[in-house]
C-alpha positions in Angstrom: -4.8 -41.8 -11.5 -5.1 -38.3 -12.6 -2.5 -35.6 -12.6 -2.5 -33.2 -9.7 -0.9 -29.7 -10.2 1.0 -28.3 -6.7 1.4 -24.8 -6.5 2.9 -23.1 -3.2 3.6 -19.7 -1.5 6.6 -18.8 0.5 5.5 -16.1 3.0 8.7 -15.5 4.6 8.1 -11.9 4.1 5.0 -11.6 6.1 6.0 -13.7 8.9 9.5 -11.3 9.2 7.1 -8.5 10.0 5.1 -10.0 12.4 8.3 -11.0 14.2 10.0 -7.4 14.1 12.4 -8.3 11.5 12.4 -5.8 8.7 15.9 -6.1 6.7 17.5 -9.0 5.3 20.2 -7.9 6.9 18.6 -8.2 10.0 17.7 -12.1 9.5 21.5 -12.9 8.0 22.3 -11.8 11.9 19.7 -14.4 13.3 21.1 -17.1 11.1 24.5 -16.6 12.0 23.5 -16.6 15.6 22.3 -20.3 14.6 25.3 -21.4 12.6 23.9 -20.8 8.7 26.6 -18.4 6.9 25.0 -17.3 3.7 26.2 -14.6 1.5 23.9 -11.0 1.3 22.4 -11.9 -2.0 21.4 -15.5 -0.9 19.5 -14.1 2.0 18.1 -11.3 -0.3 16.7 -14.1 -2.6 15.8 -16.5 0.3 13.7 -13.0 1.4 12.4 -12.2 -2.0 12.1 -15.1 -4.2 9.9 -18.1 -3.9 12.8 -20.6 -3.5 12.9 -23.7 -5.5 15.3 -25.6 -2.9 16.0 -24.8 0.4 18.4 -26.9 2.7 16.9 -28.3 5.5 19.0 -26.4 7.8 18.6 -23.2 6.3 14.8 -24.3 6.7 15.4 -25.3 10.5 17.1 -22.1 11.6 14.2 -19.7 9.7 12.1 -21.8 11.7 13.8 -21.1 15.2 14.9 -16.9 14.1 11.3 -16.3 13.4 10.2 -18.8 16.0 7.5 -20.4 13.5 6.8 -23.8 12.4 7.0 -24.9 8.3 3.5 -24.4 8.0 3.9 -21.0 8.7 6.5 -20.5 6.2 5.2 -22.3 3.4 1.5 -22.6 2.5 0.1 -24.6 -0.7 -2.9 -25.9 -2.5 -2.8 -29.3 -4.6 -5.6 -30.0 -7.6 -6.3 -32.5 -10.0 -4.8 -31.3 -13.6 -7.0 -30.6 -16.2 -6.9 -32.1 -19.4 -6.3 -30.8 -22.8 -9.9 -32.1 -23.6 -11.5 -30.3 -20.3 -10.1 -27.1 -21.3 -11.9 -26.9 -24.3 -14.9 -27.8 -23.1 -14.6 -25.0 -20.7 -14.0 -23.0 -23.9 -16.9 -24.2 -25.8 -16.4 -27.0 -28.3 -17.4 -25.0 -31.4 -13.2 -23.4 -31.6 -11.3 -24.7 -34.6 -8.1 -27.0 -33.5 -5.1 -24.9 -33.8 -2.7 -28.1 -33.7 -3.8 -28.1 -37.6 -2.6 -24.8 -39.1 0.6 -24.3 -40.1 2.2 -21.2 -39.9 3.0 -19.0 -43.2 5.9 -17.9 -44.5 6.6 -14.3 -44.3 
Protein backbone atom coordinates (compact mmCIF):
# COMPACT_ATOMS: atom_id res chain seq x y z
CA UNK A 1 0.00 0.00 0.00
CA UNK A 2 1.55 3.19 -0.88
CA UNK A 3 1.74 6.43 0.98
CA UNK A 4 -0.84 9.05 0.19
CA UNK A 5 -0.01 12.76 1.03
CA UNK A 6 -3.45 14.89 2.34
CA UNK A 7 -3.22 18.37 1.98
CA UNK A 8 -6.39 20.73 2.73
CA UNK A 9 -7.65 24.40 2.52
CA UNK A 10 -9.65 26.10 5.13
CA UNK A 11 -11.80 28.77 3.25
CA UNK A 12 -13.49 30.32 6.13
CA UNK A 13 -12.46 33.54 4.84
CA UNK A 14 -14.20 33.37 1.58
CA UNK A 15 -17.29 31.90 2.80
CA UNK A 16 -17.56 35.04 5.64
CA UNK A 17 -17.86 37.22 2.58
CA UNK A 18 -20.30 35.60 0.78
CA UNK A 19 -22.35 35.62 4.00
CA UNK A 20 -21.92 39.39 4.83
CA UNK A 21 -19.55 38.82 7.63
CA UNK A 22 -16.47 40.95 7.23
CA UNK A 23 -14.72 41.24 10.86
CA UNK A 24 -13.81 38.66 13.23
CA UNK A 25 -15.37 40.47 15.48
CA UNK A 26 -18.46 40.13 13.68
CA UNK A 27 -18.32 36.12 13.69
CA UNK A 28 -17.15 36.04 17.70
CA UNK A 29 -20.91 37.67 17.94
CA UNK A 30 -22.51 34.73 15.86
CA UNK A 31 -20.76 32.19 18.01
CA UNK A 32 -21.76 33.61 21.11
CA UNK A 33 -25.26 33.76 19.86
CA UNK A 34 -24.64 29.80 19.60
CA UNK A 35 -22.98 29.20 22.92
CA UNK A 36 -19.02 29.05 21.70
CA UNK A 37 -17.09 31.75 23.95
CA UNK A 38 -13.71 32.09 22.47
CA UNK A 39 -11.18 34.78 23.18
CA UNK A 40 -10.42 37.66 20.17
CA UNK A 41 -7.22 36.09 19.24
CA UNK A 42 -8.72 32.54 18.92
CA UNK A 43 -11.32 33.74 16.58
CA UNK A 44 -8.54 35.90 14.78
CA UNK A 45 -6.56 32.66 14.14
CA UNK A 46 -9.67 30.40 13.58
CA UNK A 47 -10.22 33.41 10.71
CA UNK A 48 -6.74 33.55 9.50
CA UNK A 49 -4.83 30.45 10.02
CA UNK A 50 -5.40 27.06 8.55
CA UNK A 51 -6.30 25.34 11.91
CA UNK A 52 -4.72 22.15 12.81
CA UNK A 53 -7.64 21.18 15.35
CA UNK A 54 -10.82 22.48 15.63
CA UNK A 55 -13.46 21.22 18.17
CA UNK A 56 -16.34 19.79 16.87
CA UNK A 57 -18.53 22.34 18.22
CA UNK A 58 -16.67 25.29 17.32
CA UNK A 59 -16.92 23.35 13.79
CA UNK A 60 -20.84 22.98 14.31
CA UNK A 61 -21.66 26.53 15.19
CA UNK A 62 -19.31 27.99 12.00
CA UNK A 63 -21.42 25.67 10.19
CA UNK A 64 -24.89 27.12 11.45
CA UNK A 65 -23.38 31.34 11.65
CA UNK A 66 -22.40 31.02 8.08
CA UNK A 67 -25.27 28.64 7.42
CA UNK A 68 -22.83 26.24 5.31
CA UNK A 69 -22.11 22.63 5.44
CA UNK A 70 -18.17 21.17 6.24
CA UNK A 71 -17.63 20.85 2.71
CA UNK A 72 -17.88 24.35 2.36
CA UNK A 73 -15.55 25.15 4.96
CA UNK A 74 -12.94 22.76 4.30
CA UNK A 75 -11.85 21.56 0.79
CA UNK A 76 -8.84 18.90 0.21
CA UNK A 77 -7.07 16.84 -2.30
CA UNK A 78 -5.43 13.25 -1.32
CA UNK A 79 -2.42 11.62 -3.68
CA UNK A 80 -0.25 8.79 -3.60
CA UNK A 81 3.36 9.97 -2.13
CA UNK A 82 6.11 9.85 -4.22
CA UNK A 83 9.08 8.09 -3.46
CA UNK A 84 12.58 9.03 -2.93
CA UNK A 85 13.40 6.95 -6.09
CA UNK A 86 10.46 8.63 -8.31
CA UNK A 87 11.85 11.97 -7.56
CA UNK A 88 14.93 11.39 -9.07
CA UNK A 89 13.72 9.96 -11.91
CA UNK A 90 11.67 13.09 -12.43
CA UNK A 91 15.11 14.78 -12.04
CA UNK A 92 16.95 12.74 -14.37
CA UNK A 93 19.11 9.89 -13.11
CA UNK A 94 22.45 11.24 -14.25
CA UNK A 95 22.64 13.70 -10.51
CA UNK A 96 25.35 12.59 -8.12
CA UNK A 97 23.80 11.19 -4.62
CA UNK A 98 24.21 13.86 -2.19
CA UNK A 99 23.53 11.32 0.92
CA UNK A 100 27.51 10.60 0.15
CA UNK A 101 29.29 13.93 0.67
CA UNK A 102 30.21 15.02 3.82
CA UNK A 103 30.29 18.40 4.64
CA UNK A 104 33.82 20.34 5.18
CA UNK A 105 35.04 21.97 7.90
CA UNK A 106 35.29 25.56 7.75
Amino acid sequence: MSRREITYSWQVREVMARRGVHTAKELAGLLHERGITLTSNAIWRIVTQEPERISFQVLVALCDALDVTPNDLITYTASDARTLRDRRKAAGDDLPDLHTYRPIRA
